[in-house]
Chimera marker file (.cmm) of the C-alpha trace (Angstrom):
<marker_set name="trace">
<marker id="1" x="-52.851" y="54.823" z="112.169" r="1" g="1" b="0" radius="0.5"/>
<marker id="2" x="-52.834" y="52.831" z="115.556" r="1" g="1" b="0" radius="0.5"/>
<marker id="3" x="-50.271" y="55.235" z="117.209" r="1" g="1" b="0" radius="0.5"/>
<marker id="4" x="-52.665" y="57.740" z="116.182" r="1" g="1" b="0" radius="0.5"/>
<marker id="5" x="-55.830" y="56.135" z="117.990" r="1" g="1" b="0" radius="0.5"/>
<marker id="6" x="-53.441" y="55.298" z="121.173" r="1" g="1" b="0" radius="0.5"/>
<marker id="7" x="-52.511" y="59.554" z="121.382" r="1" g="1" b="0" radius="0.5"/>
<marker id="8" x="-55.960" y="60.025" z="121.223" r="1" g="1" b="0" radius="0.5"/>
<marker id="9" x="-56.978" y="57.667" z="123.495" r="1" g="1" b="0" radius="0.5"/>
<marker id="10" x="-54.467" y="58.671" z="126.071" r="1" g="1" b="0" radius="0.5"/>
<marker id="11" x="-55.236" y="62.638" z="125.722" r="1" g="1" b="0" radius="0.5"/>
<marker id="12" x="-58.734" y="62.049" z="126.228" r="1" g="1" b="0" radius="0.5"/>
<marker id="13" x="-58.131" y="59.740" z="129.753" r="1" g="1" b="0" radius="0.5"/>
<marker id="14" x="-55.816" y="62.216" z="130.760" r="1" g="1" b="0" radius="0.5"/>
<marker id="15" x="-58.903" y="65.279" z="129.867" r="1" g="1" b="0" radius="0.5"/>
<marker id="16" x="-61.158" y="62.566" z="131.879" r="1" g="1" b="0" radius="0.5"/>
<marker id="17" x="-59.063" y="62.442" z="134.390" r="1" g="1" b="0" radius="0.5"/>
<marker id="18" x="-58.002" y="66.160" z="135.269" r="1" g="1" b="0" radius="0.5"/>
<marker id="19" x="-61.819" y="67.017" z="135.369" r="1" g="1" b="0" radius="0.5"/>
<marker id="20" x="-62.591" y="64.194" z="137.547" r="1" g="1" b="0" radius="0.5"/>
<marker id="21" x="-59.962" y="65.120" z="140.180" r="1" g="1" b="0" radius="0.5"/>
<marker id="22" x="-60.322" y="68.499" z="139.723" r="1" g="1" b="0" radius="0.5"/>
<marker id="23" x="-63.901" y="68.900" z="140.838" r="1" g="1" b="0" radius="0.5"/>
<marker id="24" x="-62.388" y="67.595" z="144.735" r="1" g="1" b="0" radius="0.5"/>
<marker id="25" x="-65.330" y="67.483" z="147.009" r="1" g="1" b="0" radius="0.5"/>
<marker id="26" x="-67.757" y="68.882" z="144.464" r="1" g="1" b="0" radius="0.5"/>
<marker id="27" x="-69.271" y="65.529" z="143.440" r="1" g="1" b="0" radius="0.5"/>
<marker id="28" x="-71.801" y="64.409" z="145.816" r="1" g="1" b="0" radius="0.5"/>
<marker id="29" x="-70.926" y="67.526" z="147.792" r="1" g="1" b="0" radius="0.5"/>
<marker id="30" x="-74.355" y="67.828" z="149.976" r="1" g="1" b="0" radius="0.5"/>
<marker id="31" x="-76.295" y="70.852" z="149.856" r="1" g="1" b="0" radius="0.5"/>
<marker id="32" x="-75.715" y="74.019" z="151.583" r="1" g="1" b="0" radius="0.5"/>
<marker id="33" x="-78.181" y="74.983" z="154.267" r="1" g="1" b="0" radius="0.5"/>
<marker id="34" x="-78.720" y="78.572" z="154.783" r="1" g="1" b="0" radius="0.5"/>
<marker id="35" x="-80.841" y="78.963" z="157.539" r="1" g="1" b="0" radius="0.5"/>
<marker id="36" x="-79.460" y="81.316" z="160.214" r="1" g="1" b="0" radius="0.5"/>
<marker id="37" x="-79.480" y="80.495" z="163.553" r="1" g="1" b="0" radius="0.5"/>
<marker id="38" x="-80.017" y="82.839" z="166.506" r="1" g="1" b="0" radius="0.5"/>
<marker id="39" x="-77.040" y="84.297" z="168.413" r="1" g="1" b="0" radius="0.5"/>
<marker id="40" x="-76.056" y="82.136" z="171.127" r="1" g="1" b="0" radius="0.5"/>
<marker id="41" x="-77.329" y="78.506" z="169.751" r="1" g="1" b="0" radius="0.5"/>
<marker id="42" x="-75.117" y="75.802" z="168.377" r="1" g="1" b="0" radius="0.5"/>
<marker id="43" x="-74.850" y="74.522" z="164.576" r="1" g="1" b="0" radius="0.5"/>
<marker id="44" x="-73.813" y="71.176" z="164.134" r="1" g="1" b="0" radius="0.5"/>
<marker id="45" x="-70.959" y="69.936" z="161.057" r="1" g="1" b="0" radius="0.5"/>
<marker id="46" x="-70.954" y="66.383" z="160.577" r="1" g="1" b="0" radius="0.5"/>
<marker id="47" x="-67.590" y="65.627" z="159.104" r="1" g="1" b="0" radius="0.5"/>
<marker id="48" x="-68.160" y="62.092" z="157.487" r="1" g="1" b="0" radius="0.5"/>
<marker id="49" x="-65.528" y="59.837" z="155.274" r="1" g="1" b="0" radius="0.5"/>
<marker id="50" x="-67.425" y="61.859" z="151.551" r="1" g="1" b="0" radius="0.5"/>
<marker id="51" x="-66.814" y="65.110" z="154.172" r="1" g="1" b="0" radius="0.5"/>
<marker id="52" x="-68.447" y="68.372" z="156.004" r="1" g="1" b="0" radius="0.5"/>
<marker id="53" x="-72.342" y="68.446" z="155.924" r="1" g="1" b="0" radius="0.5"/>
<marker id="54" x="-73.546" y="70.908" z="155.396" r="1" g="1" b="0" radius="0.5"/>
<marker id="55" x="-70.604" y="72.234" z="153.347" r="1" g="1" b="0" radius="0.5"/>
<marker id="56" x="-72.094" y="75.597" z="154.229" r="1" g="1" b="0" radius="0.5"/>
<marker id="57" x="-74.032" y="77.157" z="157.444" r="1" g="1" b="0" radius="0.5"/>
<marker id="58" x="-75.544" y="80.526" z="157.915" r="1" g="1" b="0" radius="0.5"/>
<marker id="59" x="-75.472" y="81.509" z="161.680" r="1" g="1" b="0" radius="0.5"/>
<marker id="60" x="-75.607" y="84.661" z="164.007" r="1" g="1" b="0" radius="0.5"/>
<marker id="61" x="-72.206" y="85.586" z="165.260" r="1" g="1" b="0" radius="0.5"/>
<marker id="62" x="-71.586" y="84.202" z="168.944" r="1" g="1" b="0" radius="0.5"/>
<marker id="63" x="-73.213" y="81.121" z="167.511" r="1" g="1" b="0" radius="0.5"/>
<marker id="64" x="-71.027" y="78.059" z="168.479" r="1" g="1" b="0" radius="0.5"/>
<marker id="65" x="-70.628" y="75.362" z="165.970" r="1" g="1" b="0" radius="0.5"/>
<marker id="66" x="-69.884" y="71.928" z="166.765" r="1" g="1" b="0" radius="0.5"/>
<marker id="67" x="-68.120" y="69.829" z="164.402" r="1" g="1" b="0" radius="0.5"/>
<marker id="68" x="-69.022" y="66.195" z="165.078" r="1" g="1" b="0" radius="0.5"/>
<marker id="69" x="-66.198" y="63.132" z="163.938" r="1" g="1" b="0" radius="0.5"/>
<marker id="70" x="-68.460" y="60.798" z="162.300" r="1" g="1" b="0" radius="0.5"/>
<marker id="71" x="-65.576" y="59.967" z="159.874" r="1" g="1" b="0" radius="0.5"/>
<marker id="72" x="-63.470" y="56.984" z="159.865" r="1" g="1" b="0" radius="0.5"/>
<marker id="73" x="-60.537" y="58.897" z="160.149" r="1" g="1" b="0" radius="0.5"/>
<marker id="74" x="-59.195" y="61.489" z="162.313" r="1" g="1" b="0" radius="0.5"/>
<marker id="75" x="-60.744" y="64.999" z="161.498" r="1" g="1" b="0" radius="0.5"/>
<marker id="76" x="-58.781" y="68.531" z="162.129" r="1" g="1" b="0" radius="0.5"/>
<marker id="77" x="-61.260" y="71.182" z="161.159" r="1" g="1" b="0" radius="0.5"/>
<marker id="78" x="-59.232" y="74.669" z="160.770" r="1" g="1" b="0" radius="0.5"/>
<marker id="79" x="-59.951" y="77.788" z="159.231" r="1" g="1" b="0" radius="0.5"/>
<marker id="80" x="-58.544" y="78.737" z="155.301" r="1" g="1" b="0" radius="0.5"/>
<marker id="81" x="-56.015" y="78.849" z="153.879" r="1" g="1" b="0" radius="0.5"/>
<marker id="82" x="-54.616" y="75.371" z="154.107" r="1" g="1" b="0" radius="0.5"/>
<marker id="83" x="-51.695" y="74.870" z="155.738" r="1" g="1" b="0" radius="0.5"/>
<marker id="84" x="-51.407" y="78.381" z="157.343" r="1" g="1" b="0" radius="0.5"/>
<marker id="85" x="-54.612" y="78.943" z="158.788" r="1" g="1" b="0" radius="0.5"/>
<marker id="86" x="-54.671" y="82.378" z="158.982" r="1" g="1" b="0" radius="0.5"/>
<marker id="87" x="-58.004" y="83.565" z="157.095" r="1" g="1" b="0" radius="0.5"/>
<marker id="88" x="-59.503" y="83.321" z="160.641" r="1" g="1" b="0" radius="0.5"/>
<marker id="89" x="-57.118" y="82.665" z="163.645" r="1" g="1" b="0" radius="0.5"/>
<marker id="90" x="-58.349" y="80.940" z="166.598" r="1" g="1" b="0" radius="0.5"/>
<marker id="91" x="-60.034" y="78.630" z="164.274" r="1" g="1" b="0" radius="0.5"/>
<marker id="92" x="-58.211" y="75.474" z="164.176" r="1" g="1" b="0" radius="0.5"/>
<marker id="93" x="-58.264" y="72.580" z="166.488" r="1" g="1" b="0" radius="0.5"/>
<marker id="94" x="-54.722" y="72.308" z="166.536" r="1" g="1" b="0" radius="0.5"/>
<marker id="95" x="-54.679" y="68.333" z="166.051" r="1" g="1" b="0" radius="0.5"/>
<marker id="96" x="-57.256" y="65.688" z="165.228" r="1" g="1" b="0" radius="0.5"/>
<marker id="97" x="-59.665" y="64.904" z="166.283" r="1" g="1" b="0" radius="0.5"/>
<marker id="98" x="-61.081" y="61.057" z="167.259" r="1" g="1" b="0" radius="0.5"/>
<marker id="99" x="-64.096" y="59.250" z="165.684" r="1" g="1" b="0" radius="0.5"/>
<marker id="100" x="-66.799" y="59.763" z="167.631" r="1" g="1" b="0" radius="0.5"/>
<marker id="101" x="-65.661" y="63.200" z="169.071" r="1" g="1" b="0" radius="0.5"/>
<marker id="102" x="-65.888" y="66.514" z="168.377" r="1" g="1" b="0" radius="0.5"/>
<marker id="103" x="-64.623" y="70.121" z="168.296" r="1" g="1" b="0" radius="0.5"/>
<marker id="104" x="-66.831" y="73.886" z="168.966" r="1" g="1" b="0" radius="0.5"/>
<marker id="105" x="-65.668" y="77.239" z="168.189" r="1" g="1" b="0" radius="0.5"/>
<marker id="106" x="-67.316" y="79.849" z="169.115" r="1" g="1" b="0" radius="0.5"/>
<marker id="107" x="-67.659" y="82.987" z="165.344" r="1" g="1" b="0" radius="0.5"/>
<marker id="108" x="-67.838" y="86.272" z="167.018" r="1" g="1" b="0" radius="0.5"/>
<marker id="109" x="-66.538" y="87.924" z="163.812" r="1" g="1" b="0" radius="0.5"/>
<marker id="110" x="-68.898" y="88.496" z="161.005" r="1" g="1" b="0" radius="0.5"/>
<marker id="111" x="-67.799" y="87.550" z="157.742" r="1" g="1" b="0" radius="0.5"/>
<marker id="112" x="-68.014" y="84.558" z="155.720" r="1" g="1" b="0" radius="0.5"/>
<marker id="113" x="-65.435" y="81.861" z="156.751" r="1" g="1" b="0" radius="0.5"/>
<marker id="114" x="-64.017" y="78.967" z="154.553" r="1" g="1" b="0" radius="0.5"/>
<marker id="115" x="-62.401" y="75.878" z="156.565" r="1" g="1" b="0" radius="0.5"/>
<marker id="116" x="-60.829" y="72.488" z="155.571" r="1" g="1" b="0" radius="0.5"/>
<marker id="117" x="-60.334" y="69.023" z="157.171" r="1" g="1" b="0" radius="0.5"/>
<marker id="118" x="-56.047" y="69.792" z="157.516" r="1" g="1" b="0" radius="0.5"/>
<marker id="119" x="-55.709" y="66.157" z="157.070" r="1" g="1" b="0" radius="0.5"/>
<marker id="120" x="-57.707" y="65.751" z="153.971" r="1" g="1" b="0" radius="0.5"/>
<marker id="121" x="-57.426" y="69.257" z="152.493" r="1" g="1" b="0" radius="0.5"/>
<marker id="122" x="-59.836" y="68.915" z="149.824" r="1" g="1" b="0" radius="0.5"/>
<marker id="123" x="-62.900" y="68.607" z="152.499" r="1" g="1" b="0" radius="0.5"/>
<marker id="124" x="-64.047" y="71.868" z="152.909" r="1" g="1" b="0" radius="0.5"/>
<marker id="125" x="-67.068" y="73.585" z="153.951" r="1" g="1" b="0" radius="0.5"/>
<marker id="126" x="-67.898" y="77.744" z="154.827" r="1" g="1" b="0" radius="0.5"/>
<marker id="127" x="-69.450" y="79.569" z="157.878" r="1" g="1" b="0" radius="0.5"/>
<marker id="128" x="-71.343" y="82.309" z="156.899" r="1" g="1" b="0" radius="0.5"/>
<marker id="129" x="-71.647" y="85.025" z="159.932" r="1" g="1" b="0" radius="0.5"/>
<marker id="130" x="-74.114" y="87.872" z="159.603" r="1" g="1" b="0" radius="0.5"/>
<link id1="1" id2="2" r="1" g="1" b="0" radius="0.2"/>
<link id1="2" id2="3" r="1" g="1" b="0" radius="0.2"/>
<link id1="3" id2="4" r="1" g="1" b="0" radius="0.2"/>
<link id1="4" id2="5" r="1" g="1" b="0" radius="0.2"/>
<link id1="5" id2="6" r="1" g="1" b="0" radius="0.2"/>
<link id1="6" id2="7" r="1" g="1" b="0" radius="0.2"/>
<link id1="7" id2="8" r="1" g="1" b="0" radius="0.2"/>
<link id1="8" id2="9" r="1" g="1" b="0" radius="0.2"/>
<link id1="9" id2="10" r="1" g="1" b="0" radius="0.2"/>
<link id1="10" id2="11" r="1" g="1" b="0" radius="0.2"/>
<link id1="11" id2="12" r="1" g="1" b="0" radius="0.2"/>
<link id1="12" id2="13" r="1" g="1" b="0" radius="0.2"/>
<link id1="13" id2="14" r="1" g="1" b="0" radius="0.2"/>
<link id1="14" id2="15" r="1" g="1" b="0" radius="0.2"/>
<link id1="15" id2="16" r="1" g="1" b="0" radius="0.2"/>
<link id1="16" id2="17" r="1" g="1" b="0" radius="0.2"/>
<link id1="17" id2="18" r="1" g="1" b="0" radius="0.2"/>
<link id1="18" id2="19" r="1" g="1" b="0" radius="0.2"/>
<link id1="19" id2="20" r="1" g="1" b="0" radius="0.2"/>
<link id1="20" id2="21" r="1" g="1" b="0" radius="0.2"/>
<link id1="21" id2="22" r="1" g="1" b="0" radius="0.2"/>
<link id1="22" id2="23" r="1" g="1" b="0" radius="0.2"/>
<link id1="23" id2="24" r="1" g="1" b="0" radius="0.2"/>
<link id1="24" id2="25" r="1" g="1" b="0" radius="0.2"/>
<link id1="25" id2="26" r="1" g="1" b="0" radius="0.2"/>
<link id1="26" id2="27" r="1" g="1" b="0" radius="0.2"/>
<link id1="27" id2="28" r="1" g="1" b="0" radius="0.2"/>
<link id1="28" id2="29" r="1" g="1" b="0" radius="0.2"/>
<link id1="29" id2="30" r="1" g="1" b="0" radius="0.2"/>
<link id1="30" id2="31" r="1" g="1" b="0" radius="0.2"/>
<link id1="31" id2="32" r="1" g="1" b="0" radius="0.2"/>
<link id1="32" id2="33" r="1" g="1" b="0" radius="0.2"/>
<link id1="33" id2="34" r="1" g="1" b="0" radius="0.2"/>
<link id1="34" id2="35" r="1" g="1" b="0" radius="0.2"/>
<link id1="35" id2="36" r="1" g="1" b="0" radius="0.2"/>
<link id1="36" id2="37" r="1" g="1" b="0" radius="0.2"/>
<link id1="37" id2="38" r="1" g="1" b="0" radius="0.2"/>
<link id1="38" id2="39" r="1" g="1" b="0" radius="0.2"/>
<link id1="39" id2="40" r="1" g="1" b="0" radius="0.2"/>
<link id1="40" id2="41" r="1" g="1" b="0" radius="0.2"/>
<link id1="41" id2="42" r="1" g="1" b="0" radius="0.2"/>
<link id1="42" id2="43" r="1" g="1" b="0" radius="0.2"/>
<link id1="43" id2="44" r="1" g="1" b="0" radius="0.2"/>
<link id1="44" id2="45" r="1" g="1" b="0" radius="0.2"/>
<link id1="45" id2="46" r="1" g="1" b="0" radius="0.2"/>
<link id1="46" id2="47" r="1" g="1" b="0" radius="0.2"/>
<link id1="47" id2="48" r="1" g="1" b="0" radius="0.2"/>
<link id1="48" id2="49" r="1" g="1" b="0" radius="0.2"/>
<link id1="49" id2="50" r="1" g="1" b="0" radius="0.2"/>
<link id1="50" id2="51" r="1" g="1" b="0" radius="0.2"/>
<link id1="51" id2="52" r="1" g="1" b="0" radius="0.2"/>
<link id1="52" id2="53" r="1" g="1" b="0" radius="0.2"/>
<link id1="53" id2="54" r="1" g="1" b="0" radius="0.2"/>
<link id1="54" id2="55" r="1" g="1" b="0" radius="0.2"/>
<link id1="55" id2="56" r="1" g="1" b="0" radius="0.2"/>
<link id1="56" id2="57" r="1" g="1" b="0" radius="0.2"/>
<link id1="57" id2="58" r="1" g="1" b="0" radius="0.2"/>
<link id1="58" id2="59" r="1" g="1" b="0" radius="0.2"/>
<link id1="59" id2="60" r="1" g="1" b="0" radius="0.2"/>
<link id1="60" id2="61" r="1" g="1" b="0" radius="0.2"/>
<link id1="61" id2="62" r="1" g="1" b="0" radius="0.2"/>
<link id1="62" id2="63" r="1" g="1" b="0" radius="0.2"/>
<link id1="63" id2="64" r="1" g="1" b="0" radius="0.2"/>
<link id1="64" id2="65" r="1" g="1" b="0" radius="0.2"/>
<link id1="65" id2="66" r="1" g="1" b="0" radius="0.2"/>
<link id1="66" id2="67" r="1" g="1" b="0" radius="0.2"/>
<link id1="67" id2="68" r="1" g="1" b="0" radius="0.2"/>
<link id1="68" id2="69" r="1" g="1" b="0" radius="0.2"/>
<link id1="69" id2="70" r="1" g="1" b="0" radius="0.2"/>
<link id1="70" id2="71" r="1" g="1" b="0" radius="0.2"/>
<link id1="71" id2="72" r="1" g="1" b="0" radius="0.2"/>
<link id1="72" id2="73" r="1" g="1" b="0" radius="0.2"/>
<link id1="73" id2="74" r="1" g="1" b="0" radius="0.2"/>
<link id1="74" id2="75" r="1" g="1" b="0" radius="0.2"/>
<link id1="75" id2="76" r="1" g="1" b="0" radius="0.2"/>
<link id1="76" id2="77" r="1" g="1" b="0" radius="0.2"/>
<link id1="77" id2="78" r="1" g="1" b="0" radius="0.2"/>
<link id1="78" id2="79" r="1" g="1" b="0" radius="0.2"/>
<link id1="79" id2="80" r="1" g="1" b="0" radius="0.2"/>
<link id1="80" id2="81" r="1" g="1" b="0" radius="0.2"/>
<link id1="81" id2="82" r="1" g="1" b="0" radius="0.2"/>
<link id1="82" id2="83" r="1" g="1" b="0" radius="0.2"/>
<link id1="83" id2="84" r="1" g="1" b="0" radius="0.2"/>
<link id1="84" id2="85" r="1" g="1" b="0" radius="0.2"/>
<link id1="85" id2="86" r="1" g="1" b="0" radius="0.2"/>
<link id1="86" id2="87" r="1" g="1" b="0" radius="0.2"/>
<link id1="87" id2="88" r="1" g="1" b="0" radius="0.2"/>
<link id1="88" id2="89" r="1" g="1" b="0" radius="0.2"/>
<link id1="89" id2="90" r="1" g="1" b="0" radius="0.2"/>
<link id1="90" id2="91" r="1" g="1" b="0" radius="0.2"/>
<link id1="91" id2="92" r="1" g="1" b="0" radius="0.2"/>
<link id1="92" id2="93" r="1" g="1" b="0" radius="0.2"/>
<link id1="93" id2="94" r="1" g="1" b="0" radius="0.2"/>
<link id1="94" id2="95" r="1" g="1" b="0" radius="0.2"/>
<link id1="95" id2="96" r="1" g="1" b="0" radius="0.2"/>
<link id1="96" id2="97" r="1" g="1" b="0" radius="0.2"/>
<link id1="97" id2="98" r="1" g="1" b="0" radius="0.2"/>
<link id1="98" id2="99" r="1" g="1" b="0" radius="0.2"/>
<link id1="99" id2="100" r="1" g="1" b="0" radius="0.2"/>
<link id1="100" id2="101" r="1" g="1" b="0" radius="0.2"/>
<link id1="101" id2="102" r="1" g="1" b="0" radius="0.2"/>
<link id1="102" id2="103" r="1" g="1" b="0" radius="0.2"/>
<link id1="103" id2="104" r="1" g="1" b="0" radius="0.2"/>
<link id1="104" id2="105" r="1" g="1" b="0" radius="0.2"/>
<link id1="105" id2="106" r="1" g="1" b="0" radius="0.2"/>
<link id1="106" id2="107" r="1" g="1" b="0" radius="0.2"/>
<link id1="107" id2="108" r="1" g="1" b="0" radius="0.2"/>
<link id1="108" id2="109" r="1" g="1" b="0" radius="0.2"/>
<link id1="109" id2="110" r="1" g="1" b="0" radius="0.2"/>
<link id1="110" id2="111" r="1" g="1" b="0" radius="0.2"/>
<link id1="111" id2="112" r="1" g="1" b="0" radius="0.2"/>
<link id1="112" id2="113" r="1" g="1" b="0" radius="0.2"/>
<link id1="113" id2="114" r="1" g="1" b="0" radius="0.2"/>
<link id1="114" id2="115" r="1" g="1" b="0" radius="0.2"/>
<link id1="115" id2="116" r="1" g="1" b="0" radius="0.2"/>
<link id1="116" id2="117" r="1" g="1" b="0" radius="0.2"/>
<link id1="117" id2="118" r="1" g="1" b="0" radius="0.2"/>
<link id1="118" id2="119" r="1" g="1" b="0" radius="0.2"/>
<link id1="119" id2="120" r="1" g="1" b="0" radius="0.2"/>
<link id1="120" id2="121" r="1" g="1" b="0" radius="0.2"/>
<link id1="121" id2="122" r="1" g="1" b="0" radius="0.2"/>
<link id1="122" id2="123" r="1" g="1" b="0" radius="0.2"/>
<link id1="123" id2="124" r="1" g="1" b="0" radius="0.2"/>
<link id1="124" id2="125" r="1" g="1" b="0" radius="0.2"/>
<link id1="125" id2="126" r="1" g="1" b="0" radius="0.2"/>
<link id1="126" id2="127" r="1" g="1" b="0" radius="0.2"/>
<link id1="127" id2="128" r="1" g="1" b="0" radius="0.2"/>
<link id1="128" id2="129" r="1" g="1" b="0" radius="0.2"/>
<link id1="129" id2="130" r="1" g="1" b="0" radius="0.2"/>
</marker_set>
């Protein structure tokens, strides 16, 4: 009977567990903002220690976006798929970046654009560009 209850208990942590983990970034994820922004102005990313905020933007394409360090850590925001990059070349700041500091890329390309933190892979966020 008690190795019974002990299976059971341990099943349902491990259950617990793989849903907590599994929802990543998801839990206290802020909310998207959709408004689109005029071609030629700048959105701002905040990149903080809980991640990107907004996780998702809506802008214009040649709309520069500025992705402020406001983390404790280093940030290196690059474009999808993590580690390769490649869903949108150009976009990838090639190393971290500093508390404090920040990197712009310009989205010329319509489309909608998923990115990462390459250092903390489960921070993500998406540029939409109409």
């Amino acid at each position: 009977m008690n190795r019974t209850v002990l299976v059971v208990i341990i099943i349902v942590l491990v259950a617990v567990g793989v849903w907590f983990f599994s929802r990543g970034n998801r839990l206290g994820s802020p909310e998207p903002v959709n408004v689109a922004r005029p071609a030629g102005s700048e959105a701002v990313v905040t990149y903080t220690d809980s991640g990107y905020s907004p996780a998702e933007v809506r802008v214009k394409a040649g709309t520069k976006v500025i992705f402020e360090n406001q983390s404790a850590d280093l940030m290196w925001p690059a474009s999808a798929v993590h580690p390769t990059h490649l869903e949108l070349p150009g976009f990838d700041a090639l190393s971290g970046v500093a508390t404090g500091q920040s990197y712009a890329f310009t989205f010329s390309q319509a489309g909608t654009w998923r990115y990462h933190n390459h250092l903390r892979p489960t921070h993500s966020g998406t540029v939409i560009v109409e």
